[in-house]
C-alpha positions in Angstrom: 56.4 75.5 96.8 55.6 77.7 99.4 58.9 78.9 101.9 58.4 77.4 105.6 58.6 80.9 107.7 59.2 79.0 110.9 62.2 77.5 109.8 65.5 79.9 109.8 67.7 79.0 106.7 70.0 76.5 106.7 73.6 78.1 108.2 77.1 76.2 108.0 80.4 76.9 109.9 82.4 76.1 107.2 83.8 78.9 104.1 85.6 78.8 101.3 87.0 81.1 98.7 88.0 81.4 95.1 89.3 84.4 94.8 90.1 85.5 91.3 94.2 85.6 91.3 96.4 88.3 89.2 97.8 86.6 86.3 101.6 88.1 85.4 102.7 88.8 82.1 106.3 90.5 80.9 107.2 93.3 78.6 110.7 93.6 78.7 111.6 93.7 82.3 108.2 95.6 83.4 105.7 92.8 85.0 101.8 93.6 83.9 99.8 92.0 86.7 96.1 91.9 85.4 93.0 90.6 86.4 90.4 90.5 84.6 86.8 90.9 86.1 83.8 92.7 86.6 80.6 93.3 84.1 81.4 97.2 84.7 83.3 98.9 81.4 85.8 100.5 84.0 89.5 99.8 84.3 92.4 100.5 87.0 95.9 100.9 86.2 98.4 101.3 89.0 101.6 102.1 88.5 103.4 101.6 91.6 107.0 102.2 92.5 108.3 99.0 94.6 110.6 100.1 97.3 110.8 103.7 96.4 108.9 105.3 99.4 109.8 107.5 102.4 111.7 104.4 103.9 114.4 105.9 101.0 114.5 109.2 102.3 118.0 110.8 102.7 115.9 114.3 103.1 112.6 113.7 105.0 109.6 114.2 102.5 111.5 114.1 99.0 109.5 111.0 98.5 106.5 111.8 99.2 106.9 115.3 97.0 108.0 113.7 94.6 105.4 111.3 94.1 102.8 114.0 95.0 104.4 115.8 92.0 104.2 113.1 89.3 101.9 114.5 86.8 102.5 118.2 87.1 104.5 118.4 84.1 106.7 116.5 81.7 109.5 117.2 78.8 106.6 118.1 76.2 103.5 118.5 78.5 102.2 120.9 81.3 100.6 120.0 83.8 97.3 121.8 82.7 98.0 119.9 79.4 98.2 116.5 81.7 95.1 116.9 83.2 93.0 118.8 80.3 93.8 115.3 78.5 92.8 113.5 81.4 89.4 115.6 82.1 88.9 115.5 78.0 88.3 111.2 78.3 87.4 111.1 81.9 90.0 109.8 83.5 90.6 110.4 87.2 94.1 110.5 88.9 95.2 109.8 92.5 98.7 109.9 93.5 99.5 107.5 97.1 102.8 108.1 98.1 104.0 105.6 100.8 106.1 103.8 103.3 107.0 101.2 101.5 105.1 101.2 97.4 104.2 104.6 95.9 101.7 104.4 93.0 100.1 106.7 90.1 96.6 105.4 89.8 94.4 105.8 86.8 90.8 105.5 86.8 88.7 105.5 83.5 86.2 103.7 81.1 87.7 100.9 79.1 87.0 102.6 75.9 89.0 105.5 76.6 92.2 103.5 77.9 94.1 103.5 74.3 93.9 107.6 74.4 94.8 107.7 77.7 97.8 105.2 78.2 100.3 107.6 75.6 99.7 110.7 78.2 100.0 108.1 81.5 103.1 106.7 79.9 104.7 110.0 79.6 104.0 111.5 82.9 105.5 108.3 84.7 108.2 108.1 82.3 109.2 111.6 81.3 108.4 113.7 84.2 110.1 116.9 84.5 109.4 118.7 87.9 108.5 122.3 86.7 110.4 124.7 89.1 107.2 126.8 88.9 104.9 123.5 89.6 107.2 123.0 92.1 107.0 126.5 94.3 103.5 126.3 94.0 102.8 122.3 94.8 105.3 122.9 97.8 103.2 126.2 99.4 99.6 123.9 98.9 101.9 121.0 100.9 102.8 123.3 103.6 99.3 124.7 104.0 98.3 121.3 104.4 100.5 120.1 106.6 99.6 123.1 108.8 96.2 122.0 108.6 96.7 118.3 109.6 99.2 119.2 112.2 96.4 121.6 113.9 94.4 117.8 113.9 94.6 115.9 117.0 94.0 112.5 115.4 96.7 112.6 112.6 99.2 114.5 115.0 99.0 111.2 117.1 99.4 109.0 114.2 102.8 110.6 113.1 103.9 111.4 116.4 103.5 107.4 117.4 105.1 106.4 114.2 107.8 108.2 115.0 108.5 107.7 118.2 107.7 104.1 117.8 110.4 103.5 115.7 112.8 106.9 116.1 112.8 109.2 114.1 115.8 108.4 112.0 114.7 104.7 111.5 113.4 104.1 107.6 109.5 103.6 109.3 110.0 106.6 112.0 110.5 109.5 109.5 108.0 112.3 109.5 108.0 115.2 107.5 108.2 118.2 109.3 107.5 121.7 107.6 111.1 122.5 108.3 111.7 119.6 106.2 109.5 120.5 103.4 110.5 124.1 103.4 114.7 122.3 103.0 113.5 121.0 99.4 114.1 121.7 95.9 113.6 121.0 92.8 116.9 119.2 92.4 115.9 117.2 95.6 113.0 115.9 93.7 114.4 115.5 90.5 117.3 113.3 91.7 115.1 111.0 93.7 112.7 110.0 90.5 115.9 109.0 88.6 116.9 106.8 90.8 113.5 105.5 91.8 111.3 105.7 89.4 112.5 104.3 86.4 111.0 100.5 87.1 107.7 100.6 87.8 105.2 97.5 88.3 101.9 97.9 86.1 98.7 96.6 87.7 95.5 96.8 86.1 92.0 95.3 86.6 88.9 95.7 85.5 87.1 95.0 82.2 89.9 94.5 80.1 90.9 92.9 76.2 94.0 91.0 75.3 94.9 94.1 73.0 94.7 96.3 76.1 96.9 94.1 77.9 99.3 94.3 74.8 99.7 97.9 74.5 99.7 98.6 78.6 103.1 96.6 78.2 104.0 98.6 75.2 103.9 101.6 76.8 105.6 100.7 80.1 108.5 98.4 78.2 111.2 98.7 79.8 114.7 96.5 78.6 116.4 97.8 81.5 117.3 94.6 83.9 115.4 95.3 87.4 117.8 96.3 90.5 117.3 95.0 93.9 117.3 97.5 97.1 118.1 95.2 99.5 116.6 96.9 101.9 116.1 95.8 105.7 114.0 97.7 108.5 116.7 97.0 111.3 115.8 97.2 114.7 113.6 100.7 116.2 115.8 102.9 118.5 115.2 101.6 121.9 112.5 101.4 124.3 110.1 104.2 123.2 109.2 106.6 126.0 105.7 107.9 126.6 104.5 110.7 125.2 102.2 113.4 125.8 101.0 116.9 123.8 98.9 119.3 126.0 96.3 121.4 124.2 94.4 123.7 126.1 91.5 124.2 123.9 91.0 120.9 123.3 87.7 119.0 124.5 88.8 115.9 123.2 92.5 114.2 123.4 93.6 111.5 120.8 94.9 108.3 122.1 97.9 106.0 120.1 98.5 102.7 122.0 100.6 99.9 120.7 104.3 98.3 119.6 106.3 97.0 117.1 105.3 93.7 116.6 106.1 90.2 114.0 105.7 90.1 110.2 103.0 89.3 107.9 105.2 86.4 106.7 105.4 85.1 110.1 103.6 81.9 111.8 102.0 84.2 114.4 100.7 86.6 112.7 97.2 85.7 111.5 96.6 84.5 115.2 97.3 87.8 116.4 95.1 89.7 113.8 92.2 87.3 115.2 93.2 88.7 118.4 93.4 92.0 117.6 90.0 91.9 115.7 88.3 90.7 118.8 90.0 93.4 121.2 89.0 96.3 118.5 88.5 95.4 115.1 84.9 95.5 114.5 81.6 97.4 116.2 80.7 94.5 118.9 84.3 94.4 119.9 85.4 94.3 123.7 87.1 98.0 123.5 83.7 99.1 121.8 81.7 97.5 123.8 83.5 99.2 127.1 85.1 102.4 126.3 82.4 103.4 124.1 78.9 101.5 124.9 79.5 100.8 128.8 81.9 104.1 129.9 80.9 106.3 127.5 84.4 108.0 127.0 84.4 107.8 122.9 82.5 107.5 119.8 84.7 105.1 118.6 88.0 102.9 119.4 89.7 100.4 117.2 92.4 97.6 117.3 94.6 96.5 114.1 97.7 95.9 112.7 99.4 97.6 110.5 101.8 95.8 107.7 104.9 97.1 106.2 107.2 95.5 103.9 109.5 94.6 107.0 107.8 94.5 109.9 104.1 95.4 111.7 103.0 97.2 114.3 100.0 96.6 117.1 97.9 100.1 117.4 95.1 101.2 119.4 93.7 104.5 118.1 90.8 106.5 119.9 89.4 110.0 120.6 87.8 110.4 124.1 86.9 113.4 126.4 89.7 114.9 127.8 88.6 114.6 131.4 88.5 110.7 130.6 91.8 110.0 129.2 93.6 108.6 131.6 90.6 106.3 132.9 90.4 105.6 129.2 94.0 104.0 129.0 93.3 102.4 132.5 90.2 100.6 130.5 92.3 99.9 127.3 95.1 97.8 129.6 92.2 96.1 131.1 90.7 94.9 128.3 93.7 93.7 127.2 94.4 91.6 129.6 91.4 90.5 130.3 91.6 89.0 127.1 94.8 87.5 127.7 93.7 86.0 130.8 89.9 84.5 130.2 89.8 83.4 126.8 86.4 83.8 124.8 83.0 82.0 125.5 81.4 80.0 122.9 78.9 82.6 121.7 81.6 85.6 121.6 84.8 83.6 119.6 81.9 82.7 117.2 81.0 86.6 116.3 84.4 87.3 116.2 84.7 84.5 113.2 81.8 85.3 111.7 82.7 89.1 111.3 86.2 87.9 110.1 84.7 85.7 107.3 81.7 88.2 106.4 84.4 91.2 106.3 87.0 89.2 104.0 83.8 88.1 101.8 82.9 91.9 101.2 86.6 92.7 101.0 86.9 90.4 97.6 83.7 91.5 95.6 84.9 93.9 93.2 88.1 93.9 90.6 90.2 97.1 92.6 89.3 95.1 95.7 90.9 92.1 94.1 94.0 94.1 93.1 94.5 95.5 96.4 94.4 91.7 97.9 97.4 90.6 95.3 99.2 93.8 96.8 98.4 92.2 99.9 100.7 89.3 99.5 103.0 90.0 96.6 104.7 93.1 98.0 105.6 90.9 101.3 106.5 87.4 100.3 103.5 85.6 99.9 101.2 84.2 97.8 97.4 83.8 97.9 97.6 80.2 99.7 98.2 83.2 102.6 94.5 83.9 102.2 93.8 80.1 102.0 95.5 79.9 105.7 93.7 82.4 107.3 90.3 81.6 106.3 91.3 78.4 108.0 92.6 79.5 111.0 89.8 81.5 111.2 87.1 78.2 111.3 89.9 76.6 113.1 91.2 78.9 116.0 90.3 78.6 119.5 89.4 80.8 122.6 92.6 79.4 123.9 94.7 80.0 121.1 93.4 83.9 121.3 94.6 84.5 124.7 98.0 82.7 124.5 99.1 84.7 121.7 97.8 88.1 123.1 100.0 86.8 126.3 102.7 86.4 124.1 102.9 89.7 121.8 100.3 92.6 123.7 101.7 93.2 127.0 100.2 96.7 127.8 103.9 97.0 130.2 105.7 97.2 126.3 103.4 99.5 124.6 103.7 103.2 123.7 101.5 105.3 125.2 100.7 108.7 122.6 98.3 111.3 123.6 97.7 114.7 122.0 95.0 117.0 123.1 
């Protein structure tokens, strides 16, 4: 039967989703989380630390070098013996120290998981911290942080965190290179013995039962889980403005935003429809003015960023340095604009069909389904959370957009970082 060309294909306003869920299984007192999918002979196992990130810190950055540090060296390996092993079956390694949930990541072929796991195993549960791995691992951090500090964009980023939330508050601290240079071995050593001794395995991919098994074997643990306890408490005060002149710079970067609601809270997938329509995708209203009508950027986004505790609203941009300050005076328009005339017709729908399109794509691989089980199971949820907001989605209205910018993204309570 021959295709009628005149006629566009049928289109419906309705979605739904299946998404495969992580299925939990028990070795001692280690949780497994595994899901098994994909048609590709390829497996990832995450071992992530719960709780055990710079929100610990008693010295700023012992986290985060001590994650960083993981695999340089155990009781009976080196660290060129770690990664010879790990080049010899192809595995790759990435370390993600965090806020909130570190994690030592492997990446390899099924086939080469069982001569893998034994030398994964060890450096999570064995490491040693090599003074000499140290030294050096601490001088390529420093050079590094040098490098990012000299970077407009990721000065901002820290600098707002920090000021955001103060800079002694578990989500405001920042590692300086006075900081760094303040660490030692001992430092590091003391904070993976009391962090990292219950880890939460991961793993998806094309996996066996037998892989499962001895995954669990390896990362058995009889020792009963302990609790943190921890809680964000409140940022210090009412953040002031602030602003880092560079000279040379042609360009200055913008951080605009606030402390805002939970993921577990009944807000908070209204706001990130909000927040996608003010800057979350290309046809977006901060886009569409700051970059397509003004011409002040190349690019300007809108999102919210989740912590175990709490969120926060951020605007992040690069514009001309001439054009900042029309920038922000733009930005606060748009704002409330959006507050004040909700939506047409035509607009709210592209704003849901991005949404839908976007979490669709965001669910099409096994590692993109274990990061959406991290995305409820390290804040209190479960995946009806992804049921809701693919309602709300369908379900939201113009209306409903505006009143709850009103309500949470006042541009009077928002920090205001530039740099450049």
């Amino acid at each position: 039967m021959t295709p009628d060309r005149t006629r566009p294909p049928a289109y419906s306003q309705t979605f739904e989703i299946d998404i495969k869920e992580a299925e939990t299984t028990y070795f001692g007192q280690t949780p497994v989380h595994v899901i098994k999918a994909g048609d590709q002979d390829v497996v990832k196992l995450e071992v992530l630390f719960p709780g055990s990130g710079s929100r610990l810190d008693q010295k700023k950055g012992e986290s985060y070098l001590t994650w960083k540090l993981l695999a340089q060296g155990t009781t009976t390996r080196s660290a060129e013996d770690i990664a010879g092993l790990f080049d010899q079956f192809g595995g790759f390694t990435e370390n993600f120290p965090s806020l909130d949930t570190p994690s030592f990541t492997l990446y390899c072929l099924n086939r080469h998981l069982d001569n893998l796991l034994p030398v994964l195993a060890d450096v999570v549960r064995d490491a040693a911290f090599p003074q000499d791995e140290f030294q050096l691992n601490q001088d390529i951090i420093r050079e590094q942080l040098r490098i990012q500090n000299n970077k407009n964009n990721i000065l901002a980023s820290k600098l707002f965190r920090e000021h955001l939330f103060g800079e002694d508050h578990p989500y405001g601290k920042v590692m300086k290179e006075e900081d760094l240079d303040a660490l030692n071995q001992e430092d590091v050593q003391k904070f993976y013995s009391g962090h990292g001794k219950q880890p939460e395995i991961l793993v998806s991919g094309k996996l066996s039962d037998d892989q499962i098994r001895k995954i669990g074997e390896h990362f058995y643990t009889s020792e009963e889980r302990s609790n943190s306890g921890f809680e964000a408490g409140t940022a210090s005060g009412s953040p002031a403005d602030f602003y880092l002149e560079k000279d040379k710079s042609l360009q200055s970067s913008l951080r605009i935003g606030l402390q805002t609601i939970p993921k577990n809270h009944p807000d908070y997938l209204p706001l990130r429809i909000a927040t996608h329509a003010l800057g979350g995708y290309f046809g977006s209203r901060l886009m569409k003015n700051i970059r397509e009508d003004k011409g002040y950027t190349y690019g300007i986004y809108s999102s919210l960023v989740s912590l175990e505790k709490t969120s926060y609203f951020i605007i992040g941009s690069d514009v001309q340095k001439e054009f900042r300050e029309n920038a922000v005076e733009e930005i606060h328009k748009e704002i409330m604009q959006l507050s004040d005339h909700p939506l047409d017709v035509v607009e709210l729908q592209m704003v849901k069909n991005h949404l839908l399109g976007s979490f669709q794509s965001s669910i099409s691989s096994p590692f993109a389904l274990a990061d959406k089980f991290k995305g409820v199971h390290y804040y209190g949820l479960d995946y009806s959370y992804y049921q809701h907001f693919m309602q709300k989605i369908q379900e939201i209205t113009a209306e409903e957009i505006s009143e709850v910018m009103q309500k949470y993204l006042h541009p009077d309570n928002m920090l205001h970082v530039i740099v450049g």
